[in-house]
C-alpha positions in Angstrom: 10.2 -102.6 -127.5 10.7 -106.3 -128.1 12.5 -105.8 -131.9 14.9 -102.9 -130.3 15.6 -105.8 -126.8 16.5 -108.6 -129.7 18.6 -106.4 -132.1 20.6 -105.5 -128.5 21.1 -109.0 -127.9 21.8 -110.0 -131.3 24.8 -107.1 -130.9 26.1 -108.4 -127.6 26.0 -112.0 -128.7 28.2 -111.1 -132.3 30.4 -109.1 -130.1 31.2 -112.2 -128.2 31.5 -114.2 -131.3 34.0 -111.6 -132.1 36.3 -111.7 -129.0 36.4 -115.5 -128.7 37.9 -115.5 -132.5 39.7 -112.9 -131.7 42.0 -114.7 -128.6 41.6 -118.2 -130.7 43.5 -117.0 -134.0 46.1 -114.4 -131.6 47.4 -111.2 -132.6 51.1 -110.8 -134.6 53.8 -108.7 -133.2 56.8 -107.5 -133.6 59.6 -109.1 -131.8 60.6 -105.3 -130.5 56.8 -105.3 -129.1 57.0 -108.0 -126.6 57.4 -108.3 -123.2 58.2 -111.0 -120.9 55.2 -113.7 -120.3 53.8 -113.4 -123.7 52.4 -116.7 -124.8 53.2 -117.0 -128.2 53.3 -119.5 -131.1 56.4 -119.9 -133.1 56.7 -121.6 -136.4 59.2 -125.2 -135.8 58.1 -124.9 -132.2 55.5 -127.8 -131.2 53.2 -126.0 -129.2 53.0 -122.2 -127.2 55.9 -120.9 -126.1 56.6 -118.2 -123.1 58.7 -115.3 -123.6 61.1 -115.7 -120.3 64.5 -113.1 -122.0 65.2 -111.4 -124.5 68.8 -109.9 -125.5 69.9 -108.3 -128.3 72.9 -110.2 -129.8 76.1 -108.4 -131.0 78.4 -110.9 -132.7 79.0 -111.1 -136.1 76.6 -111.8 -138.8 73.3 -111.5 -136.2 74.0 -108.4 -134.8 70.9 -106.2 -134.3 68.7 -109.6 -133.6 67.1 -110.8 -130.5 68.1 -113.7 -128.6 65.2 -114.9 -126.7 64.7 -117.4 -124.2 61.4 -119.9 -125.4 59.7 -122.2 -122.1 57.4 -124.6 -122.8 54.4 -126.1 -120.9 57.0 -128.8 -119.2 59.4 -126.4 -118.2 62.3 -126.7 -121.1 64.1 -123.9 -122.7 65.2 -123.4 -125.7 66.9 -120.3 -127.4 66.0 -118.7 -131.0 67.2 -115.6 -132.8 64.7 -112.9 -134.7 65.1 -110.3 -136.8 63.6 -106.5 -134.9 61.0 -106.6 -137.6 60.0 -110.6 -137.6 56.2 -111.0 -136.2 55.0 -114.1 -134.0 51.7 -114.6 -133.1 50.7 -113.9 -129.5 48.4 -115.6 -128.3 48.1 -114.7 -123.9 49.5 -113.6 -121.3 51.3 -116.2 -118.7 49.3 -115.9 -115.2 51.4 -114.3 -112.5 50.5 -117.3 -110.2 52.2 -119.4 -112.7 55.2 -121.3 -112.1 55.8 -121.2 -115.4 55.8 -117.6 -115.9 59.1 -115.9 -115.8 60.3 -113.7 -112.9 62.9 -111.3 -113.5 66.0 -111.1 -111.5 65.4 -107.9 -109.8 62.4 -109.0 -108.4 63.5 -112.3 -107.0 64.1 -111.6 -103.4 61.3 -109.9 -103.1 59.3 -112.8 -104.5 61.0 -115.3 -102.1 61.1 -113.4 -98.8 58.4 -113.9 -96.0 55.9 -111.8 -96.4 54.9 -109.5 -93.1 51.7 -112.0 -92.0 50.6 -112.8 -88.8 51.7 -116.8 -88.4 48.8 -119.3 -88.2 48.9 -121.7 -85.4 49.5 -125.3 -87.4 48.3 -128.9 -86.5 51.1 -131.1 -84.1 52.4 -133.6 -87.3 52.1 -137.2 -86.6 55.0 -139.2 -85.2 57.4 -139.9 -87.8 56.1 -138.1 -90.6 59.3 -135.9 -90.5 61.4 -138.8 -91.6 59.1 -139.6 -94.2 60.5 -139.0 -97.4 58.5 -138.4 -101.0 59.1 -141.2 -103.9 61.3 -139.1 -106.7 59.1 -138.3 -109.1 60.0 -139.7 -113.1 61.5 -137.6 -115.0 59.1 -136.4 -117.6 60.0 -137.9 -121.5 61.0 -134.8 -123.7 58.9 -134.5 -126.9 60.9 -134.8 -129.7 60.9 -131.7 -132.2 60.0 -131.2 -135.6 63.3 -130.5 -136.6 64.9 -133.0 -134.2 62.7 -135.8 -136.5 63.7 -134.1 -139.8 67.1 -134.7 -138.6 66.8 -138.1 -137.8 64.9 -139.0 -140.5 67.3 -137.5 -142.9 70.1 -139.7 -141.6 68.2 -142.8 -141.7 67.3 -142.0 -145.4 70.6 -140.6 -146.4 69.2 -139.1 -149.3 67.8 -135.2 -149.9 64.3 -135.2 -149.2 61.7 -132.4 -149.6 59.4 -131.3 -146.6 56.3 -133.0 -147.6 58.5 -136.4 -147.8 59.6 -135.7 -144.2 56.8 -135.1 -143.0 55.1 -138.3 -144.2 58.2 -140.5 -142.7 57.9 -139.3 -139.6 54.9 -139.5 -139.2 54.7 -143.0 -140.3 57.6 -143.7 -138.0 56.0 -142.3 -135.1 58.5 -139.7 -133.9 56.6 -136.4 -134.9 53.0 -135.4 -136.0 51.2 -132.5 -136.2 49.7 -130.8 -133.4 46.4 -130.4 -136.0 48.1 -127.5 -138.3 46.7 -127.3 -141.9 50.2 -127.3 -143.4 53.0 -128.4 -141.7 55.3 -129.1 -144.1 55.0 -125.1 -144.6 56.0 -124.7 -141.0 58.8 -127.2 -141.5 60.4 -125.4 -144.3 60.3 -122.3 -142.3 61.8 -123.7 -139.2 64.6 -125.5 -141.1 65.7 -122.2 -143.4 65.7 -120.2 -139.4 68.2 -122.6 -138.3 70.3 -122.8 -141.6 70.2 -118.6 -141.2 70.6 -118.5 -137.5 72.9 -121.3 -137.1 75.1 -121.0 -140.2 78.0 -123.5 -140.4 76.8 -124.9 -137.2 73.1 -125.9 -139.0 72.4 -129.4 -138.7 70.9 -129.0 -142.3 71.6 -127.5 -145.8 69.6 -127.1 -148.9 70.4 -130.3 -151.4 68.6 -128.9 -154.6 65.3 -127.1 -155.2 62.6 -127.6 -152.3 64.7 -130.5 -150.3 67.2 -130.6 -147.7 70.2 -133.1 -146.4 72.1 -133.2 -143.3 75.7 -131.4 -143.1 
C-alpha cells in the first residue's frame, strides 16, 4: 500500500512539474487562432503584449494580413501586421477585471451602465473634501524600443552595423537591454526585417550589405 501511495504522488507531483513548464514556455499560434485578450509575446516587442483588434488589411502589397492592435503593461499601443499563417507565442489570458484588458465596442454600454443594485447608504463626507482636488499624477516615462535604439544608434554611428554590434552599443549606452533573452540580436534581426517588409519605403531601416543594416 505504501509503494502504490508514493508512485501516485510521484505522478501528481510530475504532472505539476509539467503544467508549470507548460504556462512558463507558452503555446504558438496562428495569428487566425486568436482572440482578443491573449497575452502574447512578440519578437521586437519588449515585454507581453495584449491582443486589443484585429483587422484584416486590404491595401496593396499586405492584403490578406492582419492589423492588430498590441497594449502593453502601461497602457500604450502600438500596431503590427502578420501574415494568416505567422505564429506568436501565447502565453495567458488578460483577467476580465483588468483595466488593461480590451472591451469590445458592442459591449461598452453595457459595461458602463448602473447595474440594477440596491444603493448602500454612504458615510456624510467631511467639510470641504468636495473641493479637494487630487495632485496630477506624472506622466509615466515611455521605455524606449529595441528598434527605437537600433535607430538611434545607427544615426549616431552613421555607419552599417550588424545586430550583434547594435546590440552591444546600446547596451553600453544605456538605452536598451535585454529583458534576459538568450539571443537578442536574433530577435533584433527579426523585428528589423518585419518593419522593412511591413513598412516598405516608409521603414526606418534597409539592409546595407550581408547581416548589417543602415538608416534610409
Amino acid at each position: 500500500m505504501a509503494s502504490k501511495k508514493t508512485a501516485t504522488d510521484s505522478a501528481r507531483t510530475e504532472k505539476a512539474k509539467s503544467t508549470e513548464a507548460e504556462k512558463a514556455t507558452g503555446t504558438l499560434r496562428k495569428i487566425t487562432d486568436l482572440s482578443l485578450g491573449d497575452i502574447v509575446l512578440i519578437p521586437g516587442f519588449d515585454g507581453p503584449r495584449i491582443i486589443c483588434t484585429a483587422t484584416k488589411a486590404g491595401d496593396g502589397a499586405d492584403t490578406g494580413k492582419f492589423e492588430v492592435a498590441l497594449r502593453d503593461e502601461t497602457g500604450e499601443v502600438e500596431h503590427a501586421r502578420f501574415g494568416p499563417d505567422e505564429e506568436v507565442q501565447v502565453i495567458g489570458k488578460a483577467a476580465k477585471g483588468d483595466k488593461a484588458s480590451p472591451i469590445p465596442a458592442e459591449s461598452a454600454a453595457r459595461k458602463t451602465s448602473p447595474k440594477g443594485k440596491g444603493t448602500k447608504n454612504k458615510a456624510p463626507k467631511p467639510a470641504g473634501a468636495e473641493k479637494a482636488k487630487k495632485e496630477p499624477k506624472a506622466p509615466k516615462e515611455k521605455k524606449t524600443s529595441a528598434l527605437d535604439a537600433a535607430a538611434k544608434i545607427l544615426g549616431e554611428n552613421g555607419e552599417p552595423m550588424n545586430c550583434q554590434e547594435m546590440i552591444k552599443a546600446m547596451s553600453d549606452k544605456g538605452y536598451w537591454k535585454s529583458p534576459g533573452g538568450l539571443t537578442p540580436h536574433a530577435t533584433l534581426y527579426s523585428a528589423l526585417l518585419r518593419e522593412i517588409k511591413a513598412k516598405g519605403k516608409e521603414a526606418r531601416f534597409k539592409k546595407a550589405e550581408r547581416g548589417k543594416f543602415c538608416l534610409t
